[in-house]
MDAnalysis code that builds the backbone (N, CA, C; Angstrom):
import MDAnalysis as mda
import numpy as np

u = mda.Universe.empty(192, n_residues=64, atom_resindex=np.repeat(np.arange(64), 3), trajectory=True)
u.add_TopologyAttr("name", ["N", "CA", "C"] * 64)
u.add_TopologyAttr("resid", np.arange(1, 65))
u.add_TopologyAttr("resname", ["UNK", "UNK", "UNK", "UNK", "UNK", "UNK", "UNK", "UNK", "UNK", "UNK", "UNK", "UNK", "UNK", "UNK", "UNK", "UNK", "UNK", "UNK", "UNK", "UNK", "UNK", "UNK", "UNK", "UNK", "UNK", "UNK", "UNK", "UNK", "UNK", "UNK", "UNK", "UNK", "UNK", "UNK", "UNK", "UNK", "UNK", "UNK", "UNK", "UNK", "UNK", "UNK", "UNK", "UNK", "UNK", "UNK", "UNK", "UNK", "UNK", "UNK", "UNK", "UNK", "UNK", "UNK", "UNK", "UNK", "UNK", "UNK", "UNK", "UNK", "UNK", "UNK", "UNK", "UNK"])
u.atoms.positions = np.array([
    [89.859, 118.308, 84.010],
    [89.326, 117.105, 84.630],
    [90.371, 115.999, 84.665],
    [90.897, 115.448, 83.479],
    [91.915, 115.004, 83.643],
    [93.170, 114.713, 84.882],
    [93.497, 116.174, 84.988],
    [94.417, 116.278, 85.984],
    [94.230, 116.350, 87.018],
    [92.806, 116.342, 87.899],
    [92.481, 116.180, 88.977],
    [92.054, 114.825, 89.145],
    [91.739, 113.942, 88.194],
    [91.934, 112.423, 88.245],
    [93.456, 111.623, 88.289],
    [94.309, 112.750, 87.589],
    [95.643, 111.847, 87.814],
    [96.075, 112.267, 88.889],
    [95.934, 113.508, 89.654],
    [96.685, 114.098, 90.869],
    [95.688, 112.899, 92.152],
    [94.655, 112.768, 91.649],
    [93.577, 112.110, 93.189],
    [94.549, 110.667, 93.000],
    [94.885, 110.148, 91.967],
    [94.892, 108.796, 92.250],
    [96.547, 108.302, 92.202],
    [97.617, 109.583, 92.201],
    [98.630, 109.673, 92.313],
    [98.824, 109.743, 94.424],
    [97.480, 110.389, 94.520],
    [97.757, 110.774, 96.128],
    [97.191, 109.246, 96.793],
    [96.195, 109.066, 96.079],
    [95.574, 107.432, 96.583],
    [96.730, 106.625, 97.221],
    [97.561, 106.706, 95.874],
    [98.553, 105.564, 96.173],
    [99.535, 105.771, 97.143],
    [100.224, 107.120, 96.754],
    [100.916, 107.601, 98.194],
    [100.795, 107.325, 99.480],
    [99.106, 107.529, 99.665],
    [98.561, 107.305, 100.935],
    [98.442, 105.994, 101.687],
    [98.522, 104.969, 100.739],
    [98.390, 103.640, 101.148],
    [99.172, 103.465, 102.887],
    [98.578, 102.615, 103.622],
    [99.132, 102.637, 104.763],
    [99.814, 101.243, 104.457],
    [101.017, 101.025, 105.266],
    [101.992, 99.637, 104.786],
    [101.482, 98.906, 106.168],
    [101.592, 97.480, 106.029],
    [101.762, 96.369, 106.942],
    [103.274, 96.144, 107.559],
    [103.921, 95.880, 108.191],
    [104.790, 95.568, 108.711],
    [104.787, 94.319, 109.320],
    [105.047, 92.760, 108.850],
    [105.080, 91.607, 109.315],
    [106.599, 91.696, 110.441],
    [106.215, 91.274, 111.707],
    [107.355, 91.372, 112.567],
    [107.566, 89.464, 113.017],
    [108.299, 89.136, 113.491],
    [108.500, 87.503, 113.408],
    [108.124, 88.024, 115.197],
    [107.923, 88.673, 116.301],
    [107.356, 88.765, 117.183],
    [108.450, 89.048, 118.510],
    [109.465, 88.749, 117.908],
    [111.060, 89.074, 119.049],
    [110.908, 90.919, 119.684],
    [111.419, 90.949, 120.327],
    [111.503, 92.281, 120.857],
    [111.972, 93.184, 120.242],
    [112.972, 92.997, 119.796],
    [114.137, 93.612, 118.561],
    [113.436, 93.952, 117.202],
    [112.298, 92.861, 116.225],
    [112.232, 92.826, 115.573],
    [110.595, 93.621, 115.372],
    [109.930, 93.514, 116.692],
    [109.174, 94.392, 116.658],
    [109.607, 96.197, 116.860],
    [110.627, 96.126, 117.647],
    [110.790, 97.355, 117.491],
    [111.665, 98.204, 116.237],
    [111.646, 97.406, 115.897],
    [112.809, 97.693, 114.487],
    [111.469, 97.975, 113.379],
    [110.372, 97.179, 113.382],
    [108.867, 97.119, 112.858],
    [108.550, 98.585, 113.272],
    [108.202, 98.944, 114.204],
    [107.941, 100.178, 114.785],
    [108.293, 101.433, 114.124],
    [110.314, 101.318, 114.775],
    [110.574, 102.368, 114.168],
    [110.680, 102.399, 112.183],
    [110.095, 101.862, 111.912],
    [110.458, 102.127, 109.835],
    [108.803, 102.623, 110.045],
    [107.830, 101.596, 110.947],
    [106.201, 101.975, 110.868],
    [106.176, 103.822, 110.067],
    [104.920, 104.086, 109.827],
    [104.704, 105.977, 110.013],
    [103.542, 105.791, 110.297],
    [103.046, 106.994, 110.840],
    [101.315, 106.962, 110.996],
    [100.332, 106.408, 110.045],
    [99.462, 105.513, 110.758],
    [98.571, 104.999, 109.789],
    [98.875, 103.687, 109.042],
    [100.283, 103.269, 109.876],
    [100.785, 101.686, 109.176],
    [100.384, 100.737, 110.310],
    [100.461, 99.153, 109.804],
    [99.722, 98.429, 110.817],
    [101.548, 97.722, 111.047],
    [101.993, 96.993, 112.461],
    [102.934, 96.117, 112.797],
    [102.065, 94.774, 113.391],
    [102.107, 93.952, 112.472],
    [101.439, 92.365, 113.166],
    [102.627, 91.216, 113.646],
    [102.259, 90.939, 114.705],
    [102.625, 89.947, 115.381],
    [102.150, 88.603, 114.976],
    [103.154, 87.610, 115.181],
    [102.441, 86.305, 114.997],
    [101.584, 85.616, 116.383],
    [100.391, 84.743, 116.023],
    [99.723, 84.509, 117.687],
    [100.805, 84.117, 118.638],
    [100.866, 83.971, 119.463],
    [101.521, 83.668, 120.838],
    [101.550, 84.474, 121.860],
    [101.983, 84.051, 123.196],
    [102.886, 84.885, 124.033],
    [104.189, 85.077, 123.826],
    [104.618, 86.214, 124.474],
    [106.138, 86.759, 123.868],
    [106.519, 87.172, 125.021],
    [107.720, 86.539, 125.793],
    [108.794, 87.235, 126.625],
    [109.492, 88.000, 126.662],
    [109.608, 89.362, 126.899],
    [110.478, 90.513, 125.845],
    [111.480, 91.061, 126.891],
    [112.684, 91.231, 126.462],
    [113.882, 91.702, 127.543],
    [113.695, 93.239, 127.523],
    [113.045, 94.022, 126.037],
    [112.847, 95.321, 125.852],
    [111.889, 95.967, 125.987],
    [111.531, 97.029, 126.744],
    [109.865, 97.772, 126.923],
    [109.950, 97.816, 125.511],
    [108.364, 97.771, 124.947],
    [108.044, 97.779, 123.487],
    [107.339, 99.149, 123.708],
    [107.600, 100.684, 123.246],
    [106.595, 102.104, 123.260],
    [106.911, 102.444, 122.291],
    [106.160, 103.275, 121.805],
    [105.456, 104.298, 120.749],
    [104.600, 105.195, 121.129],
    [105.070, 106.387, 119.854],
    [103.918, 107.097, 120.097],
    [103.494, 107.628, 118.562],
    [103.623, 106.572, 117.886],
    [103.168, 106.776, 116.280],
    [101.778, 106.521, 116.606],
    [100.906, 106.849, 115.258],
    [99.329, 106.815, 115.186],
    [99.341, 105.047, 114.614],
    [100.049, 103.679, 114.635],
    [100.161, 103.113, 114.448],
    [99.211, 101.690, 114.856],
    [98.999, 100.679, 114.380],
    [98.227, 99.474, 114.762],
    [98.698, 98.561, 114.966],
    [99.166, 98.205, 116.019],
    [99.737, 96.539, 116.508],
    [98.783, 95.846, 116.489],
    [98.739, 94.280, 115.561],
    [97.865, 93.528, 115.753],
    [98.672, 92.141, 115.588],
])
């Protein structure tokens, strides 16, 4: 019993999905992106954003 409580909550933590704060530049979101992995969120600050770079993905990822 033990060890299926330390293995569950060894994987818990593993699993955590990360935030990625991006300052909202084109560059800096995509730089956000690529470190992202599936299941991480990249947030933007409110505004509109003029971007010189197409921003794509195809991670399982959350821009907000």
């Amino acid at each position: 019993m033990k060890w299926n409580l330390a293995l569950f909550v060894f994987c818990a933590v593993c699993l955590k999905a990360a935030v990625w704060v991006s300052d909202g530049s084109d560059t800096d979101v995509i730089a956000k992106i690529a470190s992202a992995a599936d299941g991480d969120t990249v947030t933007l600050p409110s505004g509109i954003f003029d971007w010189d770079e197409q921003v794509t993905t195809a991670k399982a990822i959350t821009i907000s």
